[in-house]
N, C-alpha and C positions, 0 to 999 in steps of 0.2 A: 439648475441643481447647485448646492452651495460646493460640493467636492470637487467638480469634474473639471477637467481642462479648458482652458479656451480654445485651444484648438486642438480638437479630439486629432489622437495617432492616427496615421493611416496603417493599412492591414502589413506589411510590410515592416512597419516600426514593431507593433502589435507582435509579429512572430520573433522579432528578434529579442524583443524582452523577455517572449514567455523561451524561447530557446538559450538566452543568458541574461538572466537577472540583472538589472542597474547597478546593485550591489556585490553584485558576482552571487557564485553558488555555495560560498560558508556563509554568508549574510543568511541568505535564503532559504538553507540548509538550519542553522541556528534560528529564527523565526518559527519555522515549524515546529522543533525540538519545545523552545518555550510556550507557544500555543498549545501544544499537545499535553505537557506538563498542568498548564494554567489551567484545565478543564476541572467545572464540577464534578464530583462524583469520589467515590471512594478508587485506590490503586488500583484493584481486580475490576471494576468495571471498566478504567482509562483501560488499562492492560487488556483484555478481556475482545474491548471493542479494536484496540490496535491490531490485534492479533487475527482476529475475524476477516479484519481490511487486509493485513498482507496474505494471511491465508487465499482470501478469493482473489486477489490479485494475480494469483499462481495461474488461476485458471483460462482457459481458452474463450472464456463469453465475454467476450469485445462490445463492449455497449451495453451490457447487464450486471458487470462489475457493481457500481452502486446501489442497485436494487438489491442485489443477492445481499450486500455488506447490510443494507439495513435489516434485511431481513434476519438473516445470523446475530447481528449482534443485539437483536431484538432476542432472538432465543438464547443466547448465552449470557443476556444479562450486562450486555456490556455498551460502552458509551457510542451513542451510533456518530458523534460528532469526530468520536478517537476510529473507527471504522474507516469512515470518509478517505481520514486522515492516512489509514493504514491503507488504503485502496491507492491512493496515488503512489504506491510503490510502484506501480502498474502505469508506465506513462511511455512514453513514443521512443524515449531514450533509452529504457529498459525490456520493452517488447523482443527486440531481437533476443536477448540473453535468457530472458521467460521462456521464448517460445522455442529456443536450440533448448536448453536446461529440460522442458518440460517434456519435449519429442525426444531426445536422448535418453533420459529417465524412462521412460512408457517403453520405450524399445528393449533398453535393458530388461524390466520388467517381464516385459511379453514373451523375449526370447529364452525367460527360463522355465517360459509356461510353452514354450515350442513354436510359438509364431513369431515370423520376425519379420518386421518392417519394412519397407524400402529406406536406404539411407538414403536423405536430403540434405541439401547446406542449407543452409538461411536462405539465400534467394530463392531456392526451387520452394521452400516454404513458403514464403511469402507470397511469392504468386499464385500459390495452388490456391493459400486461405482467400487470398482476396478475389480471384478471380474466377474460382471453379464452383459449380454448383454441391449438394447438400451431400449430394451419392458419391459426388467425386473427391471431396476432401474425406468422407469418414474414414477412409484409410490414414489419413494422417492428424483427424481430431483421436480417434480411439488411442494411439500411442502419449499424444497430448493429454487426455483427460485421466489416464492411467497413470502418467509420470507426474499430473500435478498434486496427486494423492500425496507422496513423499514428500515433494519437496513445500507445498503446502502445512502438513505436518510439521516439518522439522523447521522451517522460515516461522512460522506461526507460534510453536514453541521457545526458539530464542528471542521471539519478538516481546512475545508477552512477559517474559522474567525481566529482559531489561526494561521494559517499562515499570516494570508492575516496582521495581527496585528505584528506579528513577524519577517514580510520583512520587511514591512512600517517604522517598529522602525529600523531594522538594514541599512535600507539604509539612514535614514534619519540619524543615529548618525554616518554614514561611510559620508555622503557626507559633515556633520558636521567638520568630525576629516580633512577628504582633504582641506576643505576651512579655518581651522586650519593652518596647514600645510604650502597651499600656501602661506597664510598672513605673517606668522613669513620667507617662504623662500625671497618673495619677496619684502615685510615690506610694505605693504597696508593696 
């Protein structure tokens, strides 16, 4: 392959770059920002499809996250590349915070409709989802999938303004700096 290593990472190297970037995490952080930006499509579609990705990232379906975002941002009309993109809101380092965020939320929720939850911390989550079968976690997805309604909504709505504001600006100073460009190349 003309790209790849001579001598490919072992799995160990492999987890430590994807857990701290070579360039650190504003590098990595800024990379995404302008990939995200750099997409065709008009603001409300970048926007559109961002927002769909943090949206379903809210959610409790662990392994369906990208399917679902294609699918959404297929019906909202929005860029499924900026979805993608929005979906990895949802990664191993943010799971715990979704998933206290989400059961916390669902519980508040529940208990002003008069059912209340069992309180769990994160671990006893954690084990439950992972380890318990379909019957025995619905006690603790039902608060989950109730409390990602909210914060889905409101993640998903400031997601999509700041993007929709921060394409808008970048394409309009990019088609700014081209028609720069052309004038001084071709003295119009």
């Amino acid at each position: 392959m003309l790209f790849r290593r001579r001598r490919p990472l072992k799995f160990h190297q492999k987890l430590n770059h994807f857990m701290w970037p070579k360039g650190g995490w504003k590098r990595a952080i800024r990379y995404y920002v302008k990939r995200l930006l750099r997409l065709s499509g008009s603001p409300h579609s970048i926007a559109a499809g961002f927002a769909a990705g943090v949206a379903l990232a809210m959610t409790p379906f662990i392994g369906f996250h990208y399917l679902l975002c294609f699918a959404v941002a297929f019906l909202v009309r929005g860029n499924v590349l900026a979805a993608v993109l929005g979906t990895t809101i949802g990664n191993p380092l943010t799971f715990p915070l979704i998933w206290v965020g989400t059961y916390e939320t669902g519980s508040l929720v529940l208990g002003w409709f008069g059912q209340s939850p069992e309180r769990l911390g994160f671990h006893d989550l954690r084990h439950k989802l992972l380890t318990e079968s379909w019957r025995e976690i619905w006690p603790i997805m039902e608060p989950m999938l109730v409390g990602a309604v909210p914060l889905a909504l409101v993640l998903g709505g400031i997601s999509y303004v700041l993007v929709y504001f921060a394409a808008q600006g970048f394409q309009s100073s990019r088609r700014h700096r081209f028609a720069v460009r052309r004038q001084a190349l071709h003295g119009k």
